[in-house]
C-alpha positions in Angstrom: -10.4 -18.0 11.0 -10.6 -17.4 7.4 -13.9 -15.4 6.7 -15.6 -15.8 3.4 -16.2 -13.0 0.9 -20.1 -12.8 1.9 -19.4 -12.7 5.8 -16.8 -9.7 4.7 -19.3 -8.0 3.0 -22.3 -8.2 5.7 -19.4 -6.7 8.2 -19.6 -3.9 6.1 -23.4 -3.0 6.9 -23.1 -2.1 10.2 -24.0 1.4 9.9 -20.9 2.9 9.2 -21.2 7.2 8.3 -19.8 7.9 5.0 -19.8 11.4 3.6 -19.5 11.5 -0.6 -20.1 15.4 -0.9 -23.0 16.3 1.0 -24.2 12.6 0.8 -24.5 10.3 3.5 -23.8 6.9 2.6 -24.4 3.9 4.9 -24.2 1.1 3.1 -20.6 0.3 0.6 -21.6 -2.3 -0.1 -24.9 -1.0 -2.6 -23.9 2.3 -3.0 -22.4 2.8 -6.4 -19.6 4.8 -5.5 -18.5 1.7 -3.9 -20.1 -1.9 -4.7 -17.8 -3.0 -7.0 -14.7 -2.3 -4.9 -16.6 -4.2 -1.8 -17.0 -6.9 -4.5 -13.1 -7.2 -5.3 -12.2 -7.1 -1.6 -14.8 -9.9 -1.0 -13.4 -12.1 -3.8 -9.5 -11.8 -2.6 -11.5 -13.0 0.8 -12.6 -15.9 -1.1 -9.8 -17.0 -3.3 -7.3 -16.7 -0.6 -9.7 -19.5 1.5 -9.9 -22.0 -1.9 -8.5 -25.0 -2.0 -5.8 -24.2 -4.4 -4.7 -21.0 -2.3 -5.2 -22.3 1.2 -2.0 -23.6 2.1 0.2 -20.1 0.4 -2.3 -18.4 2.2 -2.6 -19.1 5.3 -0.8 -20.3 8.5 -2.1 -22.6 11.5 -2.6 -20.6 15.2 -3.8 -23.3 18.0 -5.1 -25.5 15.2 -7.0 -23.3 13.4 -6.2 -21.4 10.1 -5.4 -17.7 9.8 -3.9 -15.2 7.2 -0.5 -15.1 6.9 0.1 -11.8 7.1 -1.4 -11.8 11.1 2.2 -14.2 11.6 5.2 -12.5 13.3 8.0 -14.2 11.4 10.4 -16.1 13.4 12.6 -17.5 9.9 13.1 -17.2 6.5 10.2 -19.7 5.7 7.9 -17.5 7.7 9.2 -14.4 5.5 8.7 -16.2 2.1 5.4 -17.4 3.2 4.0 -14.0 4.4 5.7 -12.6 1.2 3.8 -15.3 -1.2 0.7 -14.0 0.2 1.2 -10.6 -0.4 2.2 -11.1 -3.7 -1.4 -13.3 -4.5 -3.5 -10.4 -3.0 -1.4 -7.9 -5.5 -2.2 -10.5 -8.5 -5.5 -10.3 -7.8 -5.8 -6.6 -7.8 -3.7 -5.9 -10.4 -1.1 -4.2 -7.8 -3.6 -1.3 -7.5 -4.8 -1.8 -4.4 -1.9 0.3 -1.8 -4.2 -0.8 1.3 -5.2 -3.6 0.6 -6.0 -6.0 4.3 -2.2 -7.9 4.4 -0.7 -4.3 4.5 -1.5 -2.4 8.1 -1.6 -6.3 9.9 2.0 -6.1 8.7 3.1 -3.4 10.3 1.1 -4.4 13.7 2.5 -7.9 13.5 6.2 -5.8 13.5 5.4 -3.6 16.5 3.6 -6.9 18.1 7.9 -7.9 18.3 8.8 -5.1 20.8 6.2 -5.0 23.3 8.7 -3.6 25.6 8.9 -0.4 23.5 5.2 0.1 24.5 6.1 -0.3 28.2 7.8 2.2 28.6 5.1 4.4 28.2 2.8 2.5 30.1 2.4 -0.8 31.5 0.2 -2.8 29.7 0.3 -0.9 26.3 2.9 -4.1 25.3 0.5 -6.3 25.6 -2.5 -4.0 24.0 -0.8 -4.5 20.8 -0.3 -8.5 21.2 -3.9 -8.7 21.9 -5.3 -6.6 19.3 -3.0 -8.4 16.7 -4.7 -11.4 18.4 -8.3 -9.7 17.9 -7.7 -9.1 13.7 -6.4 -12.7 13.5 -8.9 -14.1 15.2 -11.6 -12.5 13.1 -10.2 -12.2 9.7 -10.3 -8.6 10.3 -9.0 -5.6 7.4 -7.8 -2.9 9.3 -6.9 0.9 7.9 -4.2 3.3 9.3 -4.7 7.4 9.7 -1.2 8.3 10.4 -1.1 11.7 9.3 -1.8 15.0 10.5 -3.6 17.4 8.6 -1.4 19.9 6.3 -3.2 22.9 8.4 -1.7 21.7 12.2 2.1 20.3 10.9 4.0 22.8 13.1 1.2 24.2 14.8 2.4 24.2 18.7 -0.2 23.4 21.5 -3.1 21.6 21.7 -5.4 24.9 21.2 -5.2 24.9 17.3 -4.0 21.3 17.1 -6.5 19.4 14.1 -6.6 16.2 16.5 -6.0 15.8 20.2 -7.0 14.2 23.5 -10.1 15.9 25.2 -10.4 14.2 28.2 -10.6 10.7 30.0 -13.4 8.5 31.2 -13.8 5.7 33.6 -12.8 3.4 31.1 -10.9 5.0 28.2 -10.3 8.6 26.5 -12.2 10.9 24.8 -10.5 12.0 21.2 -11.5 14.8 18.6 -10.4 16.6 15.1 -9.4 14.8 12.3 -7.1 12.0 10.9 -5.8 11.3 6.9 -5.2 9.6 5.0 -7.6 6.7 5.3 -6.8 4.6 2.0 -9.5 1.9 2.1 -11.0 3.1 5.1 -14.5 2.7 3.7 -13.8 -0.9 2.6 -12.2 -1.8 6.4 -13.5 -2.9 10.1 -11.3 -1.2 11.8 -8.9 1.7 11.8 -5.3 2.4 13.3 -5.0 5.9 14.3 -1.5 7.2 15.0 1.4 9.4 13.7 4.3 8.8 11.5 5.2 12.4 11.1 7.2 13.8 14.4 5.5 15.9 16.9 7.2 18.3 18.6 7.2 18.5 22.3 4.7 20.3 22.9 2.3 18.5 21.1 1.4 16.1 23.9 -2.5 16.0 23.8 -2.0 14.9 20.2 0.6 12.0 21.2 -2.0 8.7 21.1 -1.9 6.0 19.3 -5.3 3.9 19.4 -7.5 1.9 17.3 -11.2 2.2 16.8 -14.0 -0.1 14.6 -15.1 1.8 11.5 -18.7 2.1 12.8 -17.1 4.3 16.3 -20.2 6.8 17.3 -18.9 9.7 16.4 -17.1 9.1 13.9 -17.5 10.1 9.9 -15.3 9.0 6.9 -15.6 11.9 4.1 -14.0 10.9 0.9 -12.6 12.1 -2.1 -14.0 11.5 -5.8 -15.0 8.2 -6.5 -13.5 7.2 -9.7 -15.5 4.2 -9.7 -18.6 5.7 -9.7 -17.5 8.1 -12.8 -17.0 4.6 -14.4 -19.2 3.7 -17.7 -18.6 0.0 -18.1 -16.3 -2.6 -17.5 -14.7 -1.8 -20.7 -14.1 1.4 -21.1 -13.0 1.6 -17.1 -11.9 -2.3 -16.3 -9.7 -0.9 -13.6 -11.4 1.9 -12.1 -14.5 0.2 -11.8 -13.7 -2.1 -10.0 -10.2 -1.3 -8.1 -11.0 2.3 -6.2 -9.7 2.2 -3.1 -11.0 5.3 -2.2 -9.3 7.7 0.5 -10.7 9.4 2.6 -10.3 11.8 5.9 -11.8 10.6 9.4 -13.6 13.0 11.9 -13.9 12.1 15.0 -16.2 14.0 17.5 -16.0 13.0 21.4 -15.2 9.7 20.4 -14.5 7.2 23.3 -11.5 4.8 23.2 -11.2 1.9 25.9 -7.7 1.8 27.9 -7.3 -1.7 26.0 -7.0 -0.3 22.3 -4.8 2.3 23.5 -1.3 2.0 22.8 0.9 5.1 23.1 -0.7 7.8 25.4 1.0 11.2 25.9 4.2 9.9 24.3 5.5 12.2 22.0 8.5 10.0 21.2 6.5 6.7 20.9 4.7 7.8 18.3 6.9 7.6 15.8 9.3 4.8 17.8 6.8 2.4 17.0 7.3 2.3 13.4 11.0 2.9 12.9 12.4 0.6 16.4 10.4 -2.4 16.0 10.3 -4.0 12.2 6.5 -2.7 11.5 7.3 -0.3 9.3 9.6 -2.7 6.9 7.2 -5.7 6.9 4.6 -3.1 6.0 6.2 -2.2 3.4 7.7 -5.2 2.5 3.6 -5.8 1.5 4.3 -2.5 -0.7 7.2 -3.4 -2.3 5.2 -6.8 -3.7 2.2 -5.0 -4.6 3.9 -2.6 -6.6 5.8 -5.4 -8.5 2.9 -6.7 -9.5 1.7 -3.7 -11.2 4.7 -3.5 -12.8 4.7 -6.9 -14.5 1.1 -5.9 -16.1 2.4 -2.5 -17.2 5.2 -4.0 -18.6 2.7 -6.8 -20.6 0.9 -3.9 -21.2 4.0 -2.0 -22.9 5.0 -5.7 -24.7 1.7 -6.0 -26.3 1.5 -2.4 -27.4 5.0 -2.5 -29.7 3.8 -6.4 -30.9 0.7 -4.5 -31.8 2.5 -2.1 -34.1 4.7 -4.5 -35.3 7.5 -2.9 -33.8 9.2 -5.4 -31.6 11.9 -5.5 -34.4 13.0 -2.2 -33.8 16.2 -1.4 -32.3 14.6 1.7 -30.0 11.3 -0.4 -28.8 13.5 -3.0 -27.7 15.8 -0.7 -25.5 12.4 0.8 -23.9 11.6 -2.7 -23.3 14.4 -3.8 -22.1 14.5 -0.6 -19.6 11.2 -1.8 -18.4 12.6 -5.4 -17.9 15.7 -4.4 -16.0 13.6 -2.3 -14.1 11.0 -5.1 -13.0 14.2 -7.3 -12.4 15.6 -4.7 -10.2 12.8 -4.8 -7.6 12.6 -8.7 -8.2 16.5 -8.9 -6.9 15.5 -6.2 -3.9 12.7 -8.2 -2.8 14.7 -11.5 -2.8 17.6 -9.6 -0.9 15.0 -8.2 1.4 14.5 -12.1 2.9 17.9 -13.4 2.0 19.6 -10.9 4.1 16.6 -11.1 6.7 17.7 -9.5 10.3 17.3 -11.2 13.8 15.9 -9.8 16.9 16.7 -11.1 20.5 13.0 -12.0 21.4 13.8 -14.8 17.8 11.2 -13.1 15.4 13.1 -12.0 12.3 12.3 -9.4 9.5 13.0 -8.4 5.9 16.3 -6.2 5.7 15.8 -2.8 6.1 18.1 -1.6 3.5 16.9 -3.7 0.8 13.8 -2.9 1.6 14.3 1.0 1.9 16.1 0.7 -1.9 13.4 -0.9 -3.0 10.3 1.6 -1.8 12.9 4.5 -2.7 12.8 2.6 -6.5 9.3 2.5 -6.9 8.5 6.0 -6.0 11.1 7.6 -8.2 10.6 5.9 -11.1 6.8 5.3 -11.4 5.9 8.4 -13.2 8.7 7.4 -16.0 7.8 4.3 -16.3 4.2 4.9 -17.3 5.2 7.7 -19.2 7.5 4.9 -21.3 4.4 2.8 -22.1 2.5 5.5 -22.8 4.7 6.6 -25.5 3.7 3.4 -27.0 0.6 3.8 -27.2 1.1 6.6 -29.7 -1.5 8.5 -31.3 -3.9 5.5 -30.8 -6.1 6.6 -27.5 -7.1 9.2 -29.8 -8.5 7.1 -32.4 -10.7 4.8 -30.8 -14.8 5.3 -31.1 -16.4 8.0 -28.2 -17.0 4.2 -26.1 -17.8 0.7 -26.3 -21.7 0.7 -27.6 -19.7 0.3 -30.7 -18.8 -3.6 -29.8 -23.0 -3.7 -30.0 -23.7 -6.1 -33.3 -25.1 -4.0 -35.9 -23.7 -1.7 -39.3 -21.7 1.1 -37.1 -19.7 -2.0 -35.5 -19.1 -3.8 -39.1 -17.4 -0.5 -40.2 -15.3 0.1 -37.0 -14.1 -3.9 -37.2 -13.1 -2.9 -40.9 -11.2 0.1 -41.0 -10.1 -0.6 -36.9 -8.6 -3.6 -37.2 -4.8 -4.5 -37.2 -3.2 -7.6 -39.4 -2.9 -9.4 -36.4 -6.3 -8.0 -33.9 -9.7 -7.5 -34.5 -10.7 -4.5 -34.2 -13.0 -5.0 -31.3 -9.6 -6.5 -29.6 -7.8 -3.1 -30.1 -10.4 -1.5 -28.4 -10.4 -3.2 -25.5 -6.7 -2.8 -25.0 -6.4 0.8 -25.6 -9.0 1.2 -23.2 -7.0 -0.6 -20.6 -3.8 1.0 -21.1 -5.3 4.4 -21.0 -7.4 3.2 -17.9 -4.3 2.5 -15.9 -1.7 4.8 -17.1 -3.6 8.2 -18.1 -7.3 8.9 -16.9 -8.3 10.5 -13.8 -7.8 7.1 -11.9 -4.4 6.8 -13.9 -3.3 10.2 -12.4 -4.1 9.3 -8.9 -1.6 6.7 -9.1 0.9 8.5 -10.5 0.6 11.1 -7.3 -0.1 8.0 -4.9 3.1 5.9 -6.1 5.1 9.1 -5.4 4.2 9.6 -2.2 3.1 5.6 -1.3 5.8 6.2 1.8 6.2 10.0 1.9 7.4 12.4 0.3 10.1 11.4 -2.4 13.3 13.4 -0.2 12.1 11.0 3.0 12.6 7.9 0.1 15.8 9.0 0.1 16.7 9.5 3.3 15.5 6.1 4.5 18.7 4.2 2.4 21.0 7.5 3.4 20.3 6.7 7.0 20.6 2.5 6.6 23.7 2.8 4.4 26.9 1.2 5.6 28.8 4.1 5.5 31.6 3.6 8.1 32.4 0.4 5.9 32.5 2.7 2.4 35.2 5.1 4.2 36.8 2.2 5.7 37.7 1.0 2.0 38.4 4.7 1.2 41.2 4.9 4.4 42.8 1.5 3.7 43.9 3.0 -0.2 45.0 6.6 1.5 46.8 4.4 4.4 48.6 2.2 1.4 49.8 5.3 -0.1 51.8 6.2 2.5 53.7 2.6 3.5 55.6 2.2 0.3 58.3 5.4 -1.7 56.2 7.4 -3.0 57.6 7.4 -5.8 58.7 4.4 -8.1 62.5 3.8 -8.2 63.7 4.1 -11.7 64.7 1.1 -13.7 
């Protein structure tokens, strides 16, 4: 099934508890902390059923079609496809949106691989995971992932002060409550994946469980942060905050009951973090990130283009190495991506995924260098945010607009055109919505020393040293020393 933008948006009325501050919103859809977001979710929903999109998009399941993204891939043709998908959502949210609906599908479609992994822990939990894959294909369903433990209970032993844990069983389920983060598009999703990435120690047992849960749960509450897009005073002056907020929020959950069937770890301390890292969810999940962000980077980089052509300064010998930094950056994650499928890995049960390495390089990439990139650009900007009218009632016809498009204007732009663009740049790479990024993109898949740690950890080391002991080894089967002529 491929569900149109309107049916998206009418699964978002379903009486769903949002807290905005002290507000309790119930409808996303209206509200204008929201709307416009809903709106740009419910257009990917369309475009990627069109005509012109339908066959990049989608794959055919018992004759019917279905987003790619739900596929586990069994060759290269099933990465590429998955990864031409994910790179169509980006381009139609200008790489802005982190969680958008191909990205936590990914990572269930990985663990979906090893169904043996779940098991182990219980028999039954294997095939949990198949099936609920099987339930978001079916409906076209976006789906949200908790995975973190509050700051407050990270090392906190015993279930007494734990922030989330299990509080009991029923006939058909268990009973859950505390709290969950980070919820990135939780308010714009039908259903939520609630787990842990972060280790547990052993003794954290009633907080070991891994379940999933429709957005509209009773008992349980979405609170949010700021909404950017809400702050927003037109499409002009805020084209990409008004429209592409996210939003992130935390999720409360108070005696809320989970069936046995969306269980899928359950007193597992070591599952919980098995089933990203030993089954190839958490690289085809991020092999969603690792698109997404290069599509950001290809309008930044525009962005930066325009801004030197702009001041006349493409001629100059120091715009063009910034430039050309930008363009060997952008080229960099372009050759990681393509690595990523080219040097795919194999699993016994057939499926395949994107290589971890490559992948790892990339993601380690993009949150290191983020921050210097959009300082880069803004630098070229120069002095110019600052000069720009208070906001855009000076496009309105009439004498205040006659002398801005006079003394504004450039020899090669109207005046109203360099208002429009400033306001962009500074929309994506330095208001409040601009600085959100900057701290999102450094922590997209941790913290930046985990980044790190990922390629340290899928390095081939053993063959570096190899090449290091076959020199030393050399040394020592000829004379040391050369015999004298």
């Amino acid at each position: 099934m491929l569900r149109s933008g309107k049916d998206y948006l009418a699964s978002l009325r379903d009486g769903r508890r949002i807290r905005l501050g002290k507000e309790l919103v119930t409808d996303v859809t209206t509200h204008p902390a929201f709307r416009n977001t809903a709106q740009s979710f419910a257009r990917i929903y369309d475009l990627k059923r069109s005509p012109e999109n339908l066959e990049a998009m989608s794959y055919q399941e018992n004759g019917e079609a279905c987003s790619a993204w739900f596929q586990p891939p069994r060759s290269k043709d099933d990465l590429r496809h998955r990864a031409e998908a994910h790179r169509r959502v980006a381009q139609w949210s200008c790489g802005l949106m982190g969680r958008s609906m191909d990205h936590v599908p990914s990572f269930i479609a990985g663990m979906s691989m090893k169904p043996e992994l779940f098991d182990a822990n219980r028999v039954g939990f294997g095939q949990n995971v198949i099936d609920y894959l099987d339930y978001l294909r079916k409906g076209d369903l976006f789906a949200c992932y908790l995975v973190l433990t509050p700051q407050t209970s990270r090392g906190v032993a015993g279930p007494a002060k734990a922030n989330f844990r299990i509080v009991g069983e029923y006939e058909g389920g268990i009973i859950v409550s505390g709290q969950k983060m980070l919820g990135t598009s939780a308010v714009f999703s039908d259903e939520a994946w609630i787990g842990s990435m972060i280790p547990l120690g052993p003794d954290q047992v009633e907080e070991a469980v891994t379940f999933a849960v429709p957005i509209n749960a009773p008992g349980v509450e979405l609170w949010v942060r700021k909404s950017f897009e809400m702050n927003a005073t037109s499409r002009i002056d805020n084209y990409f905050s008004s429209q592409f907020d996210e939003s992130d929020a935390v999720m409360i959950f108070n005696d809320v009951k989970v069936p046995w069937n969306r269980v899928f770890c359950y007193r597992d301390v070591p599952l919980m973090r098995d089933m990203y890292f030993k089954t190839p969810a958490h690289v085809l999940g991020n092999h969603q990130s690792n698109w997404r962000f290069s599509e950001k980077l290809k309008l930044i980089n525009g962005i930066a283009h325009q801004a030197a052509d702009y001041g006349h300064l493409l001629g100059v010998p120091a715009i063009q190495q910034t430039l050309g930094r930008l363009a060997a950056g952008e080229a960099t994650l372009l050759g990681l991506l393509a690595a990523q499928i080219d040097q795919c890995q194999e699993l016994p049960s057939g499926h395949v995924h994107v290589n971890n390495r490559y992948l790892y390089a990339g993601l380690q990439w993009c949150a290191h260098n983020y921050h210097q990139i959009a300082e880069e650009v803004r630098l070229l900007l120069g002095a110019g945010p600052f000069m720009m009218p208070a906001d855009d009632s000076i496009l309105e016809e009439g004498g205040a607009h006659d002398v801005f498009e006079e003394n504004w204007k450039l020899p090669t732009v109207s005046a109203s055109e360099r208002y429009r663009f400033v306001r962009m740049a500074w929309d994506l790479l330095a208001s409040d919505f601009a600085g959100r990024h900057q701290q999102y993109e450094r922590f997209y898949g941790g913290p930046p020393h985990i980044m790190d740690l990922y390629s340290f950890w899928h390095a081939p080391w053993a063959e570096r040293r190899e090449s290091v002991r076959n020199i030393l080894d050399d040394m020592v089967q000829e004379p040391s020393r050369l015999a004298a002529e």
